[in-house]
SEDOZA-183938 format. One record per residue: residue number from 1; chain; x, y, z of N, C-alpha, C in turn. Coordinates in nm, 2 decimals, m for minus. Layout:
N
  torvo  pagu    n.c1    n.c2    n.c3   ca.c1   ca.c2   ca.c3    c.c1    c.c2    c.c3
    NUM     A       X       Y       Z       X       Y       Z       X       Y       Z
...
END
This chain:
176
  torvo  pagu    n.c1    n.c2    n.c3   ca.c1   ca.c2   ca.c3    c.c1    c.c2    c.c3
      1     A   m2.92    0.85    1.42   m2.85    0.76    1.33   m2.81    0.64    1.42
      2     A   m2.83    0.56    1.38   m2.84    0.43    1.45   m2.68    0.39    1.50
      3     A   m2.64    0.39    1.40   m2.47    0.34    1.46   m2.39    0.45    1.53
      4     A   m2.45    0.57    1.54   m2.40    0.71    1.54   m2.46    0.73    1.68
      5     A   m2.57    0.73    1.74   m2.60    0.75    1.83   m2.59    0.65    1.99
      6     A   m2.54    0.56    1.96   m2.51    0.49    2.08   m2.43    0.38    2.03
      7     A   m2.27    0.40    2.09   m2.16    0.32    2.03   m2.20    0.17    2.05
      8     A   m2.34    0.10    2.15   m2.36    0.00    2.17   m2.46   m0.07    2.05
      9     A   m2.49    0.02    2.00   m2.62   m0.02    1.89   m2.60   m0.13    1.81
     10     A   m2.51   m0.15    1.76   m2.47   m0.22    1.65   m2.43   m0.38    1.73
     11     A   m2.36   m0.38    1.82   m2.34   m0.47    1.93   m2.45   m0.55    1.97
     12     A   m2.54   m0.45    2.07   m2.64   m0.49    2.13   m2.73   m0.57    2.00
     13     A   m2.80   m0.49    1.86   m2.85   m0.54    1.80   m2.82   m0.71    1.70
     14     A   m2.69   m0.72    1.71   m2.59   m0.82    1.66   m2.60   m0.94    1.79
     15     A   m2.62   m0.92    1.92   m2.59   m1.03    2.04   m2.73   m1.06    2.04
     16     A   m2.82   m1.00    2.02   m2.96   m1.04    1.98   m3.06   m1.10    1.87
     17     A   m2.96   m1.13    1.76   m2.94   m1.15    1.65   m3.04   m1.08    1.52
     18     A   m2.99   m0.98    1.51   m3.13   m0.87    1.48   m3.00   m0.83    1.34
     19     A   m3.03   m0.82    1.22   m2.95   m0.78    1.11   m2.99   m0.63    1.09
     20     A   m2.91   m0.56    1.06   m2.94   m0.40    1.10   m2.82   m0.35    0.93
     21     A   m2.95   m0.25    0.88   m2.90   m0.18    0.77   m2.90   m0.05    0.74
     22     A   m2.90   m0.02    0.64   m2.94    0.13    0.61   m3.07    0.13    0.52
     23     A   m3.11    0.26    0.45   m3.21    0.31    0.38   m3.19    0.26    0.25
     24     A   m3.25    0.22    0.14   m3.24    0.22   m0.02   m3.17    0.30   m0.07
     25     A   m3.10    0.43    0.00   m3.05    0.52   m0.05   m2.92    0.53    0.04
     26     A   m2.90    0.48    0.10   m2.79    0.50    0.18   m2.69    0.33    0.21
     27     A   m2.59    0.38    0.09   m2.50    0.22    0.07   m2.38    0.21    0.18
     28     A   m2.38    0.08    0.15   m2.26    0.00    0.28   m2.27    0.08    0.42
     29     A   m2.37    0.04    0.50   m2.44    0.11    0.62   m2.34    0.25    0.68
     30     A   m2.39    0.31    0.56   m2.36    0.50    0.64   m2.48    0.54    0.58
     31     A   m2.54    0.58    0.72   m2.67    0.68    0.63   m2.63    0.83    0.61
     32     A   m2.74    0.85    0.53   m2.72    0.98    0.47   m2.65    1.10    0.54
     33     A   m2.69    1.12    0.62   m2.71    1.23    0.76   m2.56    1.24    0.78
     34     A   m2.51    1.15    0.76   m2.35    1.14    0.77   m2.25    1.15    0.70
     35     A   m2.33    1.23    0.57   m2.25    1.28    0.44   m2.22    1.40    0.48
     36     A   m2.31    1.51    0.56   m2.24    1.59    0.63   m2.14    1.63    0.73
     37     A   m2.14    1.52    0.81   m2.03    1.50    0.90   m1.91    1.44    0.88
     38     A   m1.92    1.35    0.77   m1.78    1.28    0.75   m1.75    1.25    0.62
     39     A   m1.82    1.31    0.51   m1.74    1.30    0.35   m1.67    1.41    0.33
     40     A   m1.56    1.38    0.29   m1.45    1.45    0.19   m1.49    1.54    0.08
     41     A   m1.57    1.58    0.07   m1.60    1.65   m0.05   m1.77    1.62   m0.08
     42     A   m1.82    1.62   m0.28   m1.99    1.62   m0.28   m1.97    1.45   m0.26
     43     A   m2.08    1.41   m0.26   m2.11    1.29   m0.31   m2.18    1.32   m0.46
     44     A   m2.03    1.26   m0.50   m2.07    1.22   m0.71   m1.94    1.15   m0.69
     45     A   m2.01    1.00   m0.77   m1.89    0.93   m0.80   m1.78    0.95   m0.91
     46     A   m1.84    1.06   m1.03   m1.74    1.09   m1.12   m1.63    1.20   m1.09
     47     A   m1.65    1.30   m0.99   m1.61    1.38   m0.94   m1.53    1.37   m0.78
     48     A   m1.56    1.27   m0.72   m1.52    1.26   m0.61   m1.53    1.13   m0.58
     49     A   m1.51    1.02   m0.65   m1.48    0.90   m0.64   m1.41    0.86   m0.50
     50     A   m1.27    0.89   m0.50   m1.20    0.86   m0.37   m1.25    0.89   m0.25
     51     A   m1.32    1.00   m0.24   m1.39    1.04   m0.09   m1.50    0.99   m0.14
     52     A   m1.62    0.89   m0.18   m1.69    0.85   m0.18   m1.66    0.72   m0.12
     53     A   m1.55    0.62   m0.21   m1.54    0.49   m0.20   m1.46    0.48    0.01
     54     A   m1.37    0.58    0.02   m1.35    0.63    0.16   m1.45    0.61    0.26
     55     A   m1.58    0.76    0.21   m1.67    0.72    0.34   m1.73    0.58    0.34
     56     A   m1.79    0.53    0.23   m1.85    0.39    0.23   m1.78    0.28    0.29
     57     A   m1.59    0.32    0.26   m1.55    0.16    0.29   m1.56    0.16    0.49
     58     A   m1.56    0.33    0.52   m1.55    0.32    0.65   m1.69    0.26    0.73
     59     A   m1.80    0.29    0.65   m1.95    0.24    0.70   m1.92    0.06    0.69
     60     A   m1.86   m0.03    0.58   m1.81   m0.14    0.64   m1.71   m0.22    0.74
     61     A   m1.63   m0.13    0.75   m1.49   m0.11    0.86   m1.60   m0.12    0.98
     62     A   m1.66   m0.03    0.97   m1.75   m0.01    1.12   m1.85   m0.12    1.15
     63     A   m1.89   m0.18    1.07   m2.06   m0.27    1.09   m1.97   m0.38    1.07
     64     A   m1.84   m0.43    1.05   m1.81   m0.58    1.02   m1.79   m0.65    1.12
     65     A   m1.84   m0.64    1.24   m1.86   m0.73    1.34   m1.97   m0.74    1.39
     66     A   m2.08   m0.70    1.35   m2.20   m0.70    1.33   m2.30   m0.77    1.24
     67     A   m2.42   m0.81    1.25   m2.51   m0.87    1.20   m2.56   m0.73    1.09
     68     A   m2.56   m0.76    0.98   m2.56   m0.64    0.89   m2.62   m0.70    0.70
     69     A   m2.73   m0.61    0.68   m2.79   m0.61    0.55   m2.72   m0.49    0.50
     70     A   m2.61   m0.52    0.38   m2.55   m0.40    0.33   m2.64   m0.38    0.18
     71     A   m2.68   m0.20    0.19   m2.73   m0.17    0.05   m2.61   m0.13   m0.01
     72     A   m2.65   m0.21   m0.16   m2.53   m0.14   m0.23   m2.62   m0.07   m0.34
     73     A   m2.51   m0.04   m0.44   m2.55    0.10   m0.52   m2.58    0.20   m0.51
     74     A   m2.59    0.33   m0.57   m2.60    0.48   m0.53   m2.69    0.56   m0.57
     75     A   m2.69    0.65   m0.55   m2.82    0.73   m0.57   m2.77    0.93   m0.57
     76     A   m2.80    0.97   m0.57   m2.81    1.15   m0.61   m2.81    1.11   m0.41
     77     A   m2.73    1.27   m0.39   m2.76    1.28   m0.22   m2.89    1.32   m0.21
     78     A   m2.88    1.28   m0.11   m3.10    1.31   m0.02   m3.19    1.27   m0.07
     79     A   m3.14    1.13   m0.12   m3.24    1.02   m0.22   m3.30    1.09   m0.35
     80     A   m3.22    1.16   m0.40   m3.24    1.21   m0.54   m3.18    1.12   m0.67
     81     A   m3.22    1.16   m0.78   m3.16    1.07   m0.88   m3.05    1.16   m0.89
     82     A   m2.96    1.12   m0.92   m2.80    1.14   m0.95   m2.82    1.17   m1.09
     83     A   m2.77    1.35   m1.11   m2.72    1.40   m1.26   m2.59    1.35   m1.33
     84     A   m2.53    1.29   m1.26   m2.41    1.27   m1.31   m2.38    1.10   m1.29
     85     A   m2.45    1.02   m1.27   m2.42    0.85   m1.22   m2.48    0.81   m1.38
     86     A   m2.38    0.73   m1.45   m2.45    0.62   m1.56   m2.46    0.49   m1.49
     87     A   m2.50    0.52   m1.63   m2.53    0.33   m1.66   m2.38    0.27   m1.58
     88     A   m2.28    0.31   m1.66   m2.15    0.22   m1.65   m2.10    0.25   m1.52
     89     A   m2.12    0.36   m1.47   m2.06    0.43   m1.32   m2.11    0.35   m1.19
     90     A   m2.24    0.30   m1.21   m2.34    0.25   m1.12   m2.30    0.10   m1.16
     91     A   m2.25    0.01   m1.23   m2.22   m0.07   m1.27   m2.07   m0.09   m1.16
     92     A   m1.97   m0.02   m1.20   m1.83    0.02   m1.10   m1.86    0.09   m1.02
     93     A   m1.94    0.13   m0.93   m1.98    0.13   m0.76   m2.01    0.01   m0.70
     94     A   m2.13   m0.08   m0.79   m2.14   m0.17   m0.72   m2.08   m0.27   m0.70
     95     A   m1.94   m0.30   m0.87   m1.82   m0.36   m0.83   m1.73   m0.33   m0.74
     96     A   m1.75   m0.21   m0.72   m1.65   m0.17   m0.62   m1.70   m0.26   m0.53
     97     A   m1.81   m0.17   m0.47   m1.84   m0.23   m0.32   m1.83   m0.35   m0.28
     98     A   m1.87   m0.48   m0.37   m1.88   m0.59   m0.37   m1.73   m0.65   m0.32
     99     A   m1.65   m0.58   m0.38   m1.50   m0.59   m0.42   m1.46   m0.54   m0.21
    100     A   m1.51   m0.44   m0.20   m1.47   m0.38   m0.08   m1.54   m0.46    0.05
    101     A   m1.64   m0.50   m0.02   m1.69   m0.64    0.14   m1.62   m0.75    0.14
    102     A   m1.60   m0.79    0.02   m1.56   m0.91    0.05   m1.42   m0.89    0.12
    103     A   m1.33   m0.80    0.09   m1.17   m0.78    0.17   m1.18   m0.68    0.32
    104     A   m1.27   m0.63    0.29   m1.33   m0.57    0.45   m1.36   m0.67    0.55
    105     A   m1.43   m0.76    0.52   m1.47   m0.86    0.59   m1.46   m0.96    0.60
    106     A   m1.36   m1.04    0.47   m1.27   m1.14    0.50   m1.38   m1.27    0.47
    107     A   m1.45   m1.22    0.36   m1.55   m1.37    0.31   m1.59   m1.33    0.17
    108     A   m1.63   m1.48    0.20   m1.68   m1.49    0.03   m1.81   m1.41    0.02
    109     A   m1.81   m1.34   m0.10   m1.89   m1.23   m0.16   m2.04   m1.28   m0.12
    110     A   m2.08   m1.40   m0.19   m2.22   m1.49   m0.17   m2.28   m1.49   m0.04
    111     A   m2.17   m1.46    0.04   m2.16   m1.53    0.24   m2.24   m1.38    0.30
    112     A   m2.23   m1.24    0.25   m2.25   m1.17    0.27   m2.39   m1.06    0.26
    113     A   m2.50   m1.05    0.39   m2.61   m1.02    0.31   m2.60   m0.89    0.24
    114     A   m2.71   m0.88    0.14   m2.68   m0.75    0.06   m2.83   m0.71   m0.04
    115     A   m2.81   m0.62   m0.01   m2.99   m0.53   m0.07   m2.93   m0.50   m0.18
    116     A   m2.99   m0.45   m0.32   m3.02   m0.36   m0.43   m3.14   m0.34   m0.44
    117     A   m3.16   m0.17   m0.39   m3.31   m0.15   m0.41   m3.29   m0.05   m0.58
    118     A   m3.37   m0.10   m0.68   m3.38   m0.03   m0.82   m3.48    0.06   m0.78
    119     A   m3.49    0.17   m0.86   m3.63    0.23   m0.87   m3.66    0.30   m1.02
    120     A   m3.75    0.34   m1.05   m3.75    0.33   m1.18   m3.63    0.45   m1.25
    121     A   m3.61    0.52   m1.23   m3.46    0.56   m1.29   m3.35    0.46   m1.31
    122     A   m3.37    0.34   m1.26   m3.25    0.22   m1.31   m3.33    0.18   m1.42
    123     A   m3.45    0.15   m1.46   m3.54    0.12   m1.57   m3.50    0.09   m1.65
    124     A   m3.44    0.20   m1.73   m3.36    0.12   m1.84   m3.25    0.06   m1.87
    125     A   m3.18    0.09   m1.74   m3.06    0.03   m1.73   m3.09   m0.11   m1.71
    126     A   m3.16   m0.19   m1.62   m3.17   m0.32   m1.58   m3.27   m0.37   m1.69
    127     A   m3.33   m0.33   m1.79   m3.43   m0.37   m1.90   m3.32   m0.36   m2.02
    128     A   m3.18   m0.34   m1.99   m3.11   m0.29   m2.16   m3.05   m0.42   m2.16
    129     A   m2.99   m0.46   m2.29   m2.88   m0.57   m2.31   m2.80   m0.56   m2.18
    130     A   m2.72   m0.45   m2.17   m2.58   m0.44   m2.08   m2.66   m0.45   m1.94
    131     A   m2.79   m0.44   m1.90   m2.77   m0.48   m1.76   m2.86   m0.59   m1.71
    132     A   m2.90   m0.65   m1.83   m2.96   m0.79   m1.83   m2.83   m0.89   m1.80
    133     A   m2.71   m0.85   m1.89   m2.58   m0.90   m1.87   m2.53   m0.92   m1.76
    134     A   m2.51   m0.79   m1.70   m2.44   m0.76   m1.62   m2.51   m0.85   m1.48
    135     A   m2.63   m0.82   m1.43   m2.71   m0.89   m1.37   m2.70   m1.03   m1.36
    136     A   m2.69   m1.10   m1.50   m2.72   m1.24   m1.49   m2.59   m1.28   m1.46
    137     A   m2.47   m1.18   m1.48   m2.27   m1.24   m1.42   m2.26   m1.21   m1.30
    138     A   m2.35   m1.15   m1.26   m2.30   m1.14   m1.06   m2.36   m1.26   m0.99
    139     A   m2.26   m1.34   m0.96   m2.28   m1.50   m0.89   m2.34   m1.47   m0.76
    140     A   m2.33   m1.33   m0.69   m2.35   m1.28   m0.56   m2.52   m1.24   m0.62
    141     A   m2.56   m1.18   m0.69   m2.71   m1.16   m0.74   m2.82   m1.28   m0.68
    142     A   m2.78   m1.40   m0.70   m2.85   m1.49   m0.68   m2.86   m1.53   m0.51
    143     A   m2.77   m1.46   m0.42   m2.81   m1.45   m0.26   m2.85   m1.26   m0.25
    144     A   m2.83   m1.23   m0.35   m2.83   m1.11   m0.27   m3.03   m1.01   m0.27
    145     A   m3.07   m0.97   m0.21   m3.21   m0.92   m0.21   m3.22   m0.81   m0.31
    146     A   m3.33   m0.81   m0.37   m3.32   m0.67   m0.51   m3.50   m0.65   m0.46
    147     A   m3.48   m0.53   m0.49   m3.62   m0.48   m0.43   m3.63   m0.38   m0.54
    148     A   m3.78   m0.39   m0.62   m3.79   m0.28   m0.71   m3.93   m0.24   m0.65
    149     A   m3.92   m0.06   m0.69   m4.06    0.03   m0.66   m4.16    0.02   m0.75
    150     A   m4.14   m0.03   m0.90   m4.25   m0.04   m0.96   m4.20   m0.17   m1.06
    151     A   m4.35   m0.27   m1.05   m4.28   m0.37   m1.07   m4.31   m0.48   m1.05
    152     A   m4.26   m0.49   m0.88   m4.27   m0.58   m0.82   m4.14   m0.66   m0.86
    153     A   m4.15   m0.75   m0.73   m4.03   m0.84   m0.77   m4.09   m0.97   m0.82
    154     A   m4.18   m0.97   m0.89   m4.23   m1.09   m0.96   m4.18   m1.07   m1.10
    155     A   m4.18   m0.92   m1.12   m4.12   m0.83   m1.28   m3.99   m0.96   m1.28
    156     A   m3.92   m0.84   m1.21   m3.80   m0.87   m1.16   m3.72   m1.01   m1.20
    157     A   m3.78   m1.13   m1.11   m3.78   m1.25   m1.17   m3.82   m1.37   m1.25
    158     A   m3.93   m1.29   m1.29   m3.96   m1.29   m1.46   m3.84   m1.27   m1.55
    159     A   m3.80   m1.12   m1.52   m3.73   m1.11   m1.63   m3.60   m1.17   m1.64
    160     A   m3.56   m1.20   m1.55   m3.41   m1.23   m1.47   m3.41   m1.37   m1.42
    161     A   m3.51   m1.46   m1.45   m3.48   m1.60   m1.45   m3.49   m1.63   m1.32
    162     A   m3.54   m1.59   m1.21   m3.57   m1.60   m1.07   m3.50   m1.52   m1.03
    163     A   m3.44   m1.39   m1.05   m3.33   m1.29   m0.97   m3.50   m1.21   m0.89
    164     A   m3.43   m1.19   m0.76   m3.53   m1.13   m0.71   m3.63   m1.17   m0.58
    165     A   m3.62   m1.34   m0.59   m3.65   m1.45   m0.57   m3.57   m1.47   m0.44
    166     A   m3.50   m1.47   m0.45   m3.38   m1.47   m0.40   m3.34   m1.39   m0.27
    167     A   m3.29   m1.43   m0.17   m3.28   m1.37   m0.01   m3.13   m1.42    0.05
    168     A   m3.08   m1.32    0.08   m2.92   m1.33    0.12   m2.98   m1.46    0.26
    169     A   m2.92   m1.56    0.27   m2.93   m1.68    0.41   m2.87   m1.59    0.53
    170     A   m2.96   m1.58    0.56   m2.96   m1.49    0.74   m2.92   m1.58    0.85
    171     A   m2.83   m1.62    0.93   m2.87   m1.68    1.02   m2.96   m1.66    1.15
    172     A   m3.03   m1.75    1.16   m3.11   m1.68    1.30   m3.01   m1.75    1.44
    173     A   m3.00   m1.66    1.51   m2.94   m1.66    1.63   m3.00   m1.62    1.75
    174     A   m2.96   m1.70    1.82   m3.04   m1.64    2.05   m2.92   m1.54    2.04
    175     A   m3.02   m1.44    2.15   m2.91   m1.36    2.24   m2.85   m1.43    2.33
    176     A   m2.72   m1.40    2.30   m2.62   m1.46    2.42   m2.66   m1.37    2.55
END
């Protein structure tokens, strides 16, 4: 585990200007592996919300001085689809989180890089009224990277008016 196995990781990769994330399946940089060692309970956000939003806010606490691509949104543990995440639930994770970088890190939401990888289980969610909506009101959508598995992100910003298109502004930096 990258941030897990050598306390300099995150550091070293940041003074060399290298932006360092997690998996499609593993949000606000804690990977998986680390649901064993350090969650409070399962990972389900209807059932265990607080030890969820907990482990996550601490994977930001830890990377916020670092050069960092945060995934957001959730997934079933061990990259499964989630029996229990809606439409609306995955809607209020990703508010959360958005909610939790910006006061973790002390900037504006837009300023912050950030992945949503969909895969087709979001399907109908991001094809329905409510998340065509929802999508086109997140002002942070339009910096932030969306990566779909089937598709393509041509789909994507087709459907979405150029959403998709779109890449959080990275700066490039020398190693000090």
């Amino acid at each position: 585990m990258f941030y897990l196995d050598d306390e300099r990781s995150g550091p070293t990769a940041s003074e060399w200007g290298v932006f360092m994330g997690t998996s499609h399946h593993e949000p606000m940089a804690r990977a998986d592996k680390e649901q064993n060692r350090f969650l409070k309970g399962r990972w389900d956000w209807g059932s265990n919300k607080a030890g969820v939003q907990a482990f996550m806010k601490e994977g930001a606490e830890r990377s916020k001085n670092w050069l960092t691509m945060y995934t957001l949104g959730m997934r079933g543990s061990g990259d499964a689809a989630s029996p229990t995440l809606t439409s609306a639930a995955l809607e209020d994770v990703i508010k959360w989180q958005q909610s939790t970088l910006s006061q973790t890190l002390g900037k504006d939401l837009a300023s912050i890089p950030q992945q949503w990888v969909m895969y087709k289980v979001s399907g109908p969610w991001r094809h329905s009224a409510a998340g065509t909506r929802y999508l086109k009101q997140q002002a942070s959508v339009k910096r932030a990277r969306l990566t779909m598995s089937q598709g393509g992100p041509r789909l994507l910003a087709e459907r979405y008016e150029g959403f998709g298109r779109h890449h959080a502004a990275l700066e490039r930096r020398q190693p000090r």
